[in-house]
N, C-alpha and C positions, 0 to 999 in steps of 0.2 A: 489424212495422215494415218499409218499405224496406230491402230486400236492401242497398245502398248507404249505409244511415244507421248515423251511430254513435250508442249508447245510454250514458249514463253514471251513470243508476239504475235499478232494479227494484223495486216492491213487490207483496207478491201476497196476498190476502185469504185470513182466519185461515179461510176456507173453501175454498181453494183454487181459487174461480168468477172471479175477476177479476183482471187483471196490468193493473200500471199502471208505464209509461216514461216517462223523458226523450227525447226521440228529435230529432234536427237532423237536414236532409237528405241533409247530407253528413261526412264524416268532418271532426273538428278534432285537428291532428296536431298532438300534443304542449300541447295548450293544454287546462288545467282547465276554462274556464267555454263554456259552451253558446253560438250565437248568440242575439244579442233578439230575443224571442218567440217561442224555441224551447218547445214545449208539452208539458205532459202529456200522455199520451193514456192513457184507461183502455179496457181491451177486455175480451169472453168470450173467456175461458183455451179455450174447450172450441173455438169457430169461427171466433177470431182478430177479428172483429166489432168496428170501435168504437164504445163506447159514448157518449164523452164525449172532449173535449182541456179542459183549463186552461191558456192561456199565460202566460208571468212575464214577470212586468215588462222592460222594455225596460233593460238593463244588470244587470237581478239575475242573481242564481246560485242554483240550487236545493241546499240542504244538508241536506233532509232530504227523505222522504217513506214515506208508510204510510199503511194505508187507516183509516177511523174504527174504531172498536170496533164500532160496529154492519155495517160493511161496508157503507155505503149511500153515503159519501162518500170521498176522500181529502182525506189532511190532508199538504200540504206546506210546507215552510219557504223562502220566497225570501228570499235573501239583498242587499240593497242595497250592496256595497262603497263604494260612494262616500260615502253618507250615516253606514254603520257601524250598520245597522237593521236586522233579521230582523222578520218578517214569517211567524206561525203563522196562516195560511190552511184554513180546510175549505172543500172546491168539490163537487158532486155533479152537476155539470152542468147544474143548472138555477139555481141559485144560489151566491155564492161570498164566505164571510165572515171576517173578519181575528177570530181568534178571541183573538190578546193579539199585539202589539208588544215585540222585544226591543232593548234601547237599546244593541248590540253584536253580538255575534256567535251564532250557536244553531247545534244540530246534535245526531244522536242522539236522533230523537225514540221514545219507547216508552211504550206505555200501561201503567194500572196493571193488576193482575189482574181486578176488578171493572169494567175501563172509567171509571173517573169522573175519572181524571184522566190527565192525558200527563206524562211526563217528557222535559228536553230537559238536555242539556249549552249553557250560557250562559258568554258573556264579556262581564261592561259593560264600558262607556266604552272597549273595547282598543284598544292601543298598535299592534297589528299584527296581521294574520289569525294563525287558530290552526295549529299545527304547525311543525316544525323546517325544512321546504322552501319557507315563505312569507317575504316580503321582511321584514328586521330593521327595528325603529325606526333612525331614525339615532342616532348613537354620541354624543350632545351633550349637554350638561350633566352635574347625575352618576348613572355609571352605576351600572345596579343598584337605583335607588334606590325604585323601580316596577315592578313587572312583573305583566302579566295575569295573572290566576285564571281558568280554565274550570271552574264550578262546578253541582252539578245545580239545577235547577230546575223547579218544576211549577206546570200551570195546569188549572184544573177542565176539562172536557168542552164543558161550554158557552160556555169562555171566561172573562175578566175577567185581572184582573191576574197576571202570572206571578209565583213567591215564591222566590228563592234559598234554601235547605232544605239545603247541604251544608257545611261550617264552612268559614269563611274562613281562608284560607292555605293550603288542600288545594287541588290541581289534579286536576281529575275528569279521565281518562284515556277514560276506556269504564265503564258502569255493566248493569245488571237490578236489576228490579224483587225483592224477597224476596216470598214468596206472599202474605201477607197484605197487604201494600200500604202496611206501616209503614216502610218504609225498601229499603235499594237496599245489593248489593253493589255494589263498584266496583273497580276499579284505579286508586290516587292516591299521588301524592304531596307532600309541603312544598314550597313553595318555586318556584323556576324552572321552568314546567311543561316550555318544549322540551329542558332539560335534562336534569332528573330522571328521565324516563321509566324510564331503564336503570334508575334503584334504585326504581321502584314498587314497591308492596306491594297484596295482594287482604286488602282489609278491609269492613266491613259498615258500613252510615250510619243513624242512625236519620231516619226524616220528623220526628219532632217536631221533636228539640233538634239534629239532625245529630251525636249523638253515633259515634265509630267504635270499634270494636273489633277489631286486627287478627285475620284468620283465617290470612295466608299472608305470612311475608317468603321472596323468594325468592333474598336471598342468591348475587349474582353472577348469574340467570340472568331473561330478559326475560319477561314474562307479557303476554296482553291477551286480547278477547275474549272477559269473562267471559258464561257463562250457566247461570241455576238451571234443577236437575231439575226435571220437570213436577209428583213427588211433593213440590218444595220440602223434600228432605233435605239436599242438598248442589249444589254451584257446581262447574262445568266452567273451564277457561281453556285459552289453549293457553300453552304454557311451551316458551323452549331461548333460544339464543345468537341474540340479535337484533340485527343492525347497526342498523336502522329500523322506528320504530311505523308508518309506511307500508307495508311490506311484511314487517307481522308473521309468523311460521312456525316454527313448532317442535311439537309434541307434546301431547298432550290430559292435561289432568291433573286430578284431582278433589280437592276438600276437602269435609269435613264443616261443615255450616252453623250447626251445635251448636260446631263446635274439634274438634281433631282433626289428624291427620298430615293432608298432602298425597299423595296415591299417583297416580302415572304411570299410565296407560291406556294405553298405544301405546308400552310401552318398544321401541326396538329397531325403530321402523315404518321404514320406508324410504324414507322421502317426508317432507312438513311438510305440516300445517295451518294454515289460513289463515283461517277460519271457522268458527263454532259453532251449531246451531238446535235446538231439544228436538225429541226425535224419540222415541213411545213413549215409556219406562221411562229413554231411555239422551238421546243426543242424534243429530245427522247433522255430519258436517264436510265442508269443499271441503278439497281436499289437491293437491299436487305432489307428481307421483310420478314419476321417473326425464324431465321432461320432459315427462309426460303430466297432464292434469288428472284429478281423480277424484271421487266421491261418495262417501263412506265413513260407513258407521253405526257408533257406538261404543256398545257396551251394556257397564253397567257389571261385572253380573257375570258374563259371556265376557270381561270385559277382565282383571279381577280374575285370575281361573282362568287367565290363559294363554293365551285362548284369540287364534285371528289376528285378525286385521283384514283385511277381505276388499272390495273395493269394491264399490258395487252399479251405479256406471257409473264408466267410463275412455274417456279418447279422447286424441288427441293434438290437444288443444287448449289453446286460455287461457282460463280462467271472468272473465268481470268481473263487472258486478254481477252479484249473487246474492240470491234472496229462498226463505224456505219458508213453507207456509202452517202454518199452530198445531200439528197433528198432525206435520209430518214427513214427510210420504207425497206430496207435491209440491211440486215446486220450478221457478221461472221464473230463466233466466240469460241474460246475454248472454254469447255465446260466437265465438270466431274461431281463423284458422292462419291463416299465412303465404300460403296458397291461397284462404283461407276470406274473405269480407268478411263486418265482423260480423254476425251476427244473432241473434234472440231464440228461446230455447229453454222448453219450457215443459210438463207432464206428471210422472208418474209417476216418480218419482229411478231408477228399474233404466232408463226408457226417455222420457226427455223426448223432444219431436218439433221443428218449425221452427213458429211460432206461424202457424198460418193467418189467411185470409181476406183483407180490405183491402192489399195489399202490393204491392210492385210487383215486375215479373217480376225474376229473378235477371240479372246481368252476366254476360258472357261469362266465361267459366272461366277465373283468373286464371292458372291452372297452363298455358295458353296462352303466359303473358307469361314468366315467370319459376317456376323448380324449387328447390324447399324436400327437404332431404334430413335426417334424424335422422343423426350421426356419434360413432362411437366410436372412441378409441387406451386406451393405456396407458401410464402414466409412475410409477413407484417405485412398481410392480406394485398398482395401482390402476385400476380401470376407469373414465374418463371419459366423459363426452358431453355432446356441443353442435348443433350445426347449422352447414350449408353450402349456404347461398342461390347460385343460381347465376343464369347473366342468360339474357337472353331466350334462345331457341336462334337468335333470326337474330343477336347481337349473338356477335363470337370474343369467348373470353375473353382477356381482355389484362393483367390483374394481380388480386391479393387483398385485400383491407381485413381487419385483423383486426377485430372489436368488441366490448368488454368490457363488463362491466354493470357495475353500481355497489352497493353492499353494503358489505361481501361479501357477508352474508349475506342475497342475492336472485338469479336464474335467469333466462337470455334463456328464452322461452315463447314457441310462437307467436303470431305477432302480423301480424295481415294487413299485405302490402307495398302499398301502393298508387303506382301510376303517380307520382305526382305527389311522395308524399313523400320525406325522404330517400334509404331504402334504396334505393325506386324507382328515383332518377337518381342514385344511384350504380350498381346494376347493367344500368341503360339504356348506362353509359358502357361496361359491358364488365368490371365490377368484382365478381369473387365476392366475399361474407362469409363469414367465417369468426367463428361466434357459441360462444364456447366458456365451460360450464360448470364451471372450476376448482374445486379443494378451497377450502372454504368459503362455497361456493353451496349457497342454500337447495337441498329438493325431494332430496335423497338421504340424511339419515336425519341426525340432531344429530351422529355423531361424524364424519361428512362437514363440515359447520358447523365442528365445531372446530378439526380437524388446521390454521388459520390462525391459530389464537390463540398467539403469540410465537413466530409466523414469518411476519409483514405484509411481502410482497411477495417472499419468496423462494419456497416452495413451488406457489403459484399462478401465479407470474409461470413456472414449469418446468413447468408442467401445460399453460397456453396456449402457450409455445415449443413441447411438444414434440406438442400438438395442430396446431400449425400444420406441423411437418415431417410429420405425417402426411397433413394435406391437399397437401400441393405436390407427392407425382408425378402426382395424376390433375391437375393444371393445364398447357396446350404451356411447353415450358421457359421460353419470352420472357415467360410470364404469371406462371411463377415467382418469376422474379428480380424483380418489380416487385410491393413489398409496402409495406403502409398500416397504421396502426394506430391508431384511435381509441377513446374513452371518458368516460363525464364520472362525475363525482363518483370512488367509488374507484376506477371504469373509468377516471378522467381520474387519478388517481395513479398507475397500473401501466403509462398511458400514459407520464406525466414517466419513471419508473420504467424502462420498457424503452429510451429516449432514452440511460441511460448506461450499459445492460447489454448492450447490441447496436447495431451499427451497419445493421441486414440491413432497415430500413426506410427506405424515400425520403422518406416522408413522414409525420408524428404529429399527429394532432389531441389536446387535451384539454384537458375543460368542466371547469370547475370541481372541478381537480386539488388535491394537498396537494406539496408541492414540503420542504416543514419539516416533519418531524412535532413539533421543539423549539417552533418558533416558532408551530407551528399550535397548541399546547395552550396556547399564551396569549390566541390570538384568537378562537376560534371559540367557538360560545354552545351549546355540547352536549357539554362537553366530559367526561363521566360515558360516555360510548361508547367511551372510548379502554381505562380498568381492564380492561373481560373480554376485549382486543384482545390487550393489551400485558401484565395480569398486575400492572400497578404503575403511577402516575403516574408522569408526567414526569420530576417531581422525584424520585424514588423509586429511577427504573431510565431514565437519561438514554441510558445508552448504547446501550441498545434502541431508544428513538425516533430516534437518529442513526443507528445501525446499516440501518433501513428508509427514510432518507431520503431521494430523488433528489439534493438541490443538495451534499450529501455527495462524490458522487462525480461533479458536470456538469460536471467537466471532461472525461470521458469522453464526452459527448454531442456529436453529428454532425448529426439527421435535423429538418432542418425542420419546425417545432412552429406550429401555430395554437393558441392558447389564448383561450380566451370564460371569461365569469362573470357571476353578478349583482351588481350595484351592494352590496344590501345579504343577499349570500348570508352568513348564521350559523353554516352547515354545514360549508361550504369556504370562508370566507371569501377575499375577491379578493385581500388582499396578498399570497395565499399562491401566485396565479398572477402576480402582479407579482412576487416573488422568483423567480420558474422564469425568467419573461420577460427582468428585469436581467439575468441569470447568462448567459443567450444569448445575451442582445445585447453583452455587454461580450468573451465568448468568440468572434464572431463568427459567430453559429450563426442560419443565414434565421429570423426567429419575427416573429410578429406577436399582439400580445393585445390583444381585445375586451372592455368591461366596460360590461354593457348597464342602463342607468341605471337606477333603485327595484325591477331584478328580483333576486328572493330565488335560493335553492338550483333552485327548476325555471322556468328559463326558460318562461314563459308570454303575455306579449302575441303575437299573431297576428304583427306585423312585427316581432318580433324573432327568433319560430321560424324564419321566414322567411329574416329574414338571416342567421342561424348557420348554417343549409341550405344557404344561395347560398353563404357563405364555406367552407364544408368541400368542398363540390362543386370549390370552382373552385381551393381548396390541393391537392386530389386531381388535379386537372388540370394543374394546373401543376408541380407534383416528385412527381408519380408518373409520370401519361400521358404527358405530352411529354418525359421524359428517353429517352437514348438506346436 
């Protein structure tokens, strides 16, 4: 693929001879869907060669893809948003056939053991795209009284009508096929599916009658990604303290597919899992590891015995899509750093290479433009680390941005900067980042994950304080004193958050912040994420959720707040930046709040990433850069 382009899937034949992408020319920052007619392209894994493109439709979105069972086609799913249609396509490049029609949403597609059938994850008729980050129906009429099912579904090989096969009222999470091809473990639950997720269970579906059987509750802690052993004796997951089915991670854990205990595979690993692929005897996982990404084999019985867990590739990169081929023994990913623009990786898992062939020559070395630094301190004798982006060498430095991630339980990772985007022109302006990994960030082992559980916003928020006095003496002292701080989603809480625990910032941004944690556990539509946070509901243990509130204490807040949202965000919903907003504005405290119409929890239209970009840019320039 172009050195220059970003890739947003991977699939790679159960032979390991052919990689097939999504590939648009140039990068789209922060926005999920692809431009129109951004194409497939299928290539030889071995000379980078292509073979064939498939383009989708003009406004679809690609939500699934894999190549046929015989490896002679791809089978992808475009999805139509507007119409609310999917669209299960095989293409082989010389011909291209709609193999069934879904009257709603798809995604997950997997074939059965034998090839004779595909299984997909389906939503009819829905009310709103699937996931907790997608924009909410509106709030009208009565609520509750409806809500989508994403449920599994299967259509023969050759096509014809698809068959909903999973019971109604179960919300299918992530599923596998069981060996013989009578049915499917999954991860499901009753009821509210962007809700429920936290209390999934790993149970088994039959194909006939969709009867289930549980095999796993897991009781307080989050599971996904399940995959059966190759011998079909037992199902892998990864399991630990999840803030988001988006960026799932924790720990590898096994059940027996007969019943049986659940046992941990990677007690004590030091990193998270993010990923699952049968690999031999055992499986392969993607993992975060201190920052780094890795390829890690998990055999069950070195796991069993004690034995480590050892990577078979590491690098200080970020893996996005990721595909392996049926044995395990290669794998194709897109991968990037802060230095790095993305590209596609592809080979041998001890030793993937850059996908040759058709490509175009690589860009100036961005490490020209801008320097990416791994950082460590120490706070309540703990070892930390984050990253400290610095600006171009012709640009002084002139002040700091903090920037938070959202989670908790997720990790800045490198992530190419480009000119153009955020990061870009904020450190074009003279502006280092300060990207810090607090206790209860993914990628440093589950009891790193937990030490945040009933302690939301104090322990973390002293891990980034005192990460930041460690960056400010390598800053000239005038760049010192002039400090920023943004975040959106829990990044955009720790923002409100720091607003009345210090005054040492000019300036605060924060997206789609919680401002109430009282008032937020009546509005928000996920609200089962709060128990393994907090220890108790709301109602339960009130004093804990006021205890970590911002508007609790804003009358102690000073620093000039820009605050964004989506219209119809579920996660953080916006009245809960409109509470942060009144409280300033009645306190006399500079704030300005944007609420960008039908967008959910991630800002995603192209003009609106946009202008949340121009407006963070120019609140930075205006009470940070130009004060005294």
């Amino acid at each position: 693929m172009p050195a220059a382009a970003d890739t947003r899937w991977v699939a790679i034949s159960d032979d390991g001879a052919q990689v097939a992408t999504l590939e648009f020319a140039a990068p789209v920052v922060a926005d999920a869907r692809a431009p129109a007619g951004a194409p497939v392209v299928v290539r030889n894994r071995i000379d980078g060669s292509t073979t064939y493109r498939v383009p989708l439709c003009a406004g679809c979105t690609l939500t699934g893809l894999l190549f046929d069972a015989d490896n002679r086609a791809v089978v992808l799913l475009q999805q139509d948003t507007r119409a609310r249609t999917t669209q299960v396509i095989r293409a082989d490049g010389t011909t291209s056939r709609v193999l069934t029609t879904i009257a709603g949403y798809a995604s997950r597609p997997r074939w059965s053991p034998d090839g004779t059938q595909l299984g997909l994850l389906a939503t009819i008729r829905p009310r709103k795209e699937a996931g907790a980050i997608q924009a909410g129906e509106a709030m009208t009429g009565e609520i509750g009284a409806r809500i989508d099912t994403q449920r599994i579904a299967v259509v023969a090989s050759g096509g014809g009508l698809a068959r909903l096969v999973s019971r109604v009222g179960d919300y299918v999470y992530d599923y596998d096929w069981l060996p013989a091809g009578d049915g499917f473990v999954a991860v499901s639950a009753s009821g509210n599916g962007d809700d429920n997720w936290w209390i999934a269970r790993l149970v088994t579906m039959s194909l006939a009658d969709g009867n289930v059987r549980e095999l796993f509750d897991p009781r307080g802690m989050q599971i996904a990604r399940p995959v059966v052993r190759a011998d079909g004796r037992s199902v892998a997951f990864i399991g630990g303290l999840m803030s988001d089915l988006a960026t799932a991670n924790g720990e590898v854990w096994q059940v027996p597919l007969e019943g049986g205990p659940a046992v941990d595979l990677t007690p004590g690993f030091a990193g998270g899992f993010t990923a699952l692929s049968r690999r031999g005897s055992g499986w392969v996982g993607v993992a975060q590891m201190d920052g780094d990404a890795a390829l890690v084999p998990i055999e069950p019985a070195t796991a069993t015995a004690g034995g480590p867990v050892v990577p078979l590739w590491r690098q200080p990169v970020q893996i996005g899509p990721v595909a392996f081929d049926a044995a395990g023994q290669v794998v194709a990913m897109g991968v990037q750093a802060f230095d790095r623009a993305p590209e596609l990786l592809a080979g041998a898992l001890q030793a993937p290479v850059r996908l040759p062939g058709d490509m175009a020559p690589p860009p100036p070395p961005p490490a020209a433009r801008i320097r990416a630094e791994r950082v460590s301190w120490r706070n309540d004798g703990r070892d930390l680390q984050g990253w400290l982006l610095w600006p171009p060498a012709s640009r002084p430095v002139r002040g700091l941005v903090v920037d938070v991630h959202g989670g908790p339980a997720a990790a800045w990772q490198p992530e190419h900067v480009a000119a153009d985007d955020l990061r870009g022109r904020l450190l074009d302006r003279g502006l280092a980042l300060f990207l810090p990994n607090p206790r209860g960030s993914s990628g440093r082992g589950e009891a790193f994950k937990r030490l945040v559980v009933r302690d939301v916003g104090q322990g973390d928020f002293g891990d980034v304080m005192s990460g930041l006095d460690a960056m400010l003496p390598r800053l000239p002292p005038e760049a010192a004193r002039r400090l920023g701080w943004m975040g959106a989603s829990y990044g955009g809480y720790l923002a409100m958050w720091a607003n009345t625990r210090t005054d040492r910032f000019a300036a605060i941004v924060a997206g789609s912040g919680i401002a109430n944690w009282v008032s937020y556990a009546g509005q928000n539509g996920i609200n089962e994420w709060l128990r393994p946070y907090f220890g108790a509901t709301v109602y339960e243990d009130m004093a804990a959720y006021r205890a970590a509130s911002p508007i609790e204490s804003i009358r102690r807040a000073r620093s000039p707040t820009l605050l964004y949202v989506g219209e119809r965000d579920i996660e953080t919903p916006a009245a809960q930046s409109l509470e942060y907003w009144r409280a300033l504005r009645t306190l006399g405290v500079a704030s300005t709040l944007v609420v960008y119409a039908g967008e959910g929890h991630a800002i995603q239209a192209p003009q609106n990433v946009a202008d949340v970009n121009r407006r963070i840019v120019a609140w930075f320039d205006r009470h940070l850069l130009a004060g005294p």
